[in-house]
N, C-alpha and C positions, 0 to 999 in steps of 0.2 A: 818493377813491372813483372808480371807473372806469365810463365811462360806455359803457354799453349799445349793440352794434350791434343793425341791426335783424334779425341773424340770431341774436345770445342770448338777444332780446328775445320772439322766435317761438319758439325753443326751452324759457324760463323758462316762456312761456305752456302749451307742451305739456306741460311738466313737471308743470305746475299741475292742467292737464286729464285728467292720465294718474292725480292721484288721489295724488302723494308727501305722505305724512301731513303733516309740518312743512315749512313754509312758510322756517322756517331754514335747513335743508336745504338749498332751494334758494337763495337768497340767500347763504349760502355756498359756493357751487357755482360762484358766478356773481363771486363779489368786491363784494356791493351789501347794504345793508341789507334788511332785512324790507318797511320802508316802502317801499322803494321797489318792488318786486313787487306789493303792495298798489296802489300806484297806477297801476303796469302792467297790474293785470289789470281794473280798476275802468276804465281808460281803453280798454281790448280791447272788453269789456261795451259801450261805449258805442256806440264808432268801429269797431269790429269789425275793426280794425288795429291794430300794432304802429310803424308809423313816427312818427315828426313830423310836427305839422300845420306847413305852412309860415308861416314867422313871417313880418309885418310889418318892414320895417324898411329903412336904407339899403341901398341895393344895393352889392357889393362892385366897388373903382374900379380896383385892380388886376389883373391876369390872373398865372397861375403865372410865366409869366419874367421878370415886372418884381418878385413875391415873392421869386423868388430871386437878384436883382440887390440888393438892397435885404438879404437877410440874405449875401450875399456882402459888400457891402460893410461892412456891421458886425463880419464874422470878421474882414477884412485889418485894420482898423481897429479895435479895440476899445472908444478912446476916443471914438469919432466919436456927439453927442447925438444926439438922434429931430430935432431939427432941421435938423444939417448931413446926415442922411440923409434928410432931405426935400428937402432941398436941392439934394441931387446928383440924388436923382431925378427930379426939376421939370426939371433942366437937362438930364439925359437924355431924356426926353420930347421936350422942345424940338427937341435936335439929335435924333432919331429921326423927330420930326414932319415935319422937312427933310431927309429922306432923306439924315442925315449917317450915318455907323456909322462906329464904332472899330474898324482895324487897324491890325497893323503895318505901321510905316514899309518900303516897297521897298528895298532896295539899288540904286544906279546912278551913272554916272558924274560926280564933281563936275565942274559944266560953266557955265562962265559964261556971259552975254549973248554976247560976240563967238564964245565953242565954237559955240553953239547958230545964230549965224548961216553961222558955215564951212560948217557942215555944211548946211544948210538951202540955200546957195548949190554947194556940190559935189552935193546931190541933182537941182537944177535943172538944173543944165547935162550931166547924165549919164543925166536921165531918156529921152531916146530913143535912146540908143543900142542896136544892138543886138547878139545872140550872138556874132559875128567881133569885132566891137571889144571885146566882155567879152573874150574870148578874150586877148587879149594883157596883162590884169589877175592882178598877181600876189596870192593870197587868202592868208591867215591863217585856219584854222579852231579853232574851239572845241570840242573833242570832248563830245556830248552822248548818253545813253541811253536806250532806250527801255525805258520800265515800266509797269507797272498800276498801281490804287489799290491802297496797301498795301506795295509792295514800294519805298519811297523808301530804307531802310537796308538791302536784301539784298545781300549779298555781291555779286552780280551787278552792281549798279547801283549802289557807290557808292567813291569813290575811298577808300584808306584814309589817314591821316595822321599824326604821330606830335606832340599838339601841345604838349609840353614834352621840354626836353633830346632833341629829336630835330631830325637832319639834312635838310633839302630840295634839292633839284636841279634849276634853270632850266634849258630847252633852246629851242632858238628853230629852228626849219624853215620854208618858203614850198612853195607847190606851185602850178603851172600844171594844164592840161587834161591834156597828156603827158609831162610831167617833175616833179624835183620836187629839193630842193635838200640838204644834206648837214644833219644833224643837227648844230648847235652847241650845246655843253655851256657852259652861262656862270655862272660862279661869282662871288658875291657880288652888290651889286646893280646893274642895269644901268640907265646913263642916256643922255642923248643922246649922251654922246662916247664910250661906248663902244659903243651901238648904231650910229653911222659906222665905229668903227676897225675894231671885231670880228665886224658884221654886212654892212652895206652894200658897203663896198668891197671886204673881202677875199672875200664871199661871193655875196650877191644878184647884184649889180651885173655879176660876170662871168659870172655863171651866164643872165644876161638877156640878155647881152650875145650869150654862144656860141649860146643857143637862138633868138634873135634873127637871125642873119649871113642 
């Protein structure tokens, strides 16, 4: 049996009031028995309202996002008791309590203890230098796009790939402030003894060397 908002409930009562002979009628109207109109309008009579009187009782300990954390985790899970879903929940609470939250993991470079000191030692010894001495630094760039929210997959702004039974093509260039160095095309993968034979010597190195004299 369907229960009653408190706008069919203001309506059953006008229905009442407006004089419809049978009282079935209207309880058919509505999806509710007889009696229960009866005790609607008996309760109108009294309280001169149609709502709920506020009950007694525990107060409710969750909020709607932790409701739907809780029947999320029941869908993925089917088998999971009312126990192990108290469970996860207590534990999420916890780490929420500590300003933990769940994301995903970043991508970045695997980098050991001694990476992480090189680097932390070439930032030191570089940090006052300034514009003229960058100036003779040969840079590597990363080409990056500028978008709005929304537009992370428009044509515009994102490379395309082909990620099965499709070809790719490494190319490797440097550039300074006023030059910049020939485009190499390097096929298959490239490691240190080919980045010496095929980049370095045959390529940077004199390129630095002539813009240098």
């Amino acid at each position: 049996m369907p229960r009653l908002t408190d706008l069919d409930r203001a309506l059953a009562i006008g229905q009442l009031q407006a004089g419809v002979p049978q009282k079935n009628q209207v309880a058919a109207l509505f999806g509710v028995r007889p009696s229960t109109l009866s005790k609607l309008k008996a309760k109108y009579h009294i309280t001169g309202d149609v709502k709920d009187r506020s009950r007694s009782g525990r107060p409710k300990k969750t909020t709607p996002q932790e409701d739907h954390f809780i029947t999320l985790s029941a869908l993925r899970c089917r088998r999971l008791s009312s126990t192990d879903l108290q469970s996860r929940f207590t534990i999420r609470n916890r780490l929420h309590a500590a300003n933990l939250r769940s994301h995903r993991a970043a991508r970045s470079p695997a980098m050991t203890a001694l990476h992480r000191q090189a680097r932390l030692r070439w930032c030191r010894q570089h940090v006052h230098w300034n514009l003229n001495m960058w100036r003779n630094v040969m840079f590597r760039y990363e080409v990056k796009v500028w978008r709005r929210r929304g537009e992370r997959y428009a044509d515009c702004c994102n490379d395309k790939i082909t990620s099965f039974s499709g070809g790719s093509v490494m190319v490797w260039g440097d550039n300074l402030p006023h030059w910049k160095t020939r485009l190499v095309i390097i096929g298959g993968n490239l490691n240190a003894e080919r980045y010496r034979d095929e980049i370095l010597q045959p390529v940077a190195i004199p390129y630095v060397r002539r813009e240098w004299k």
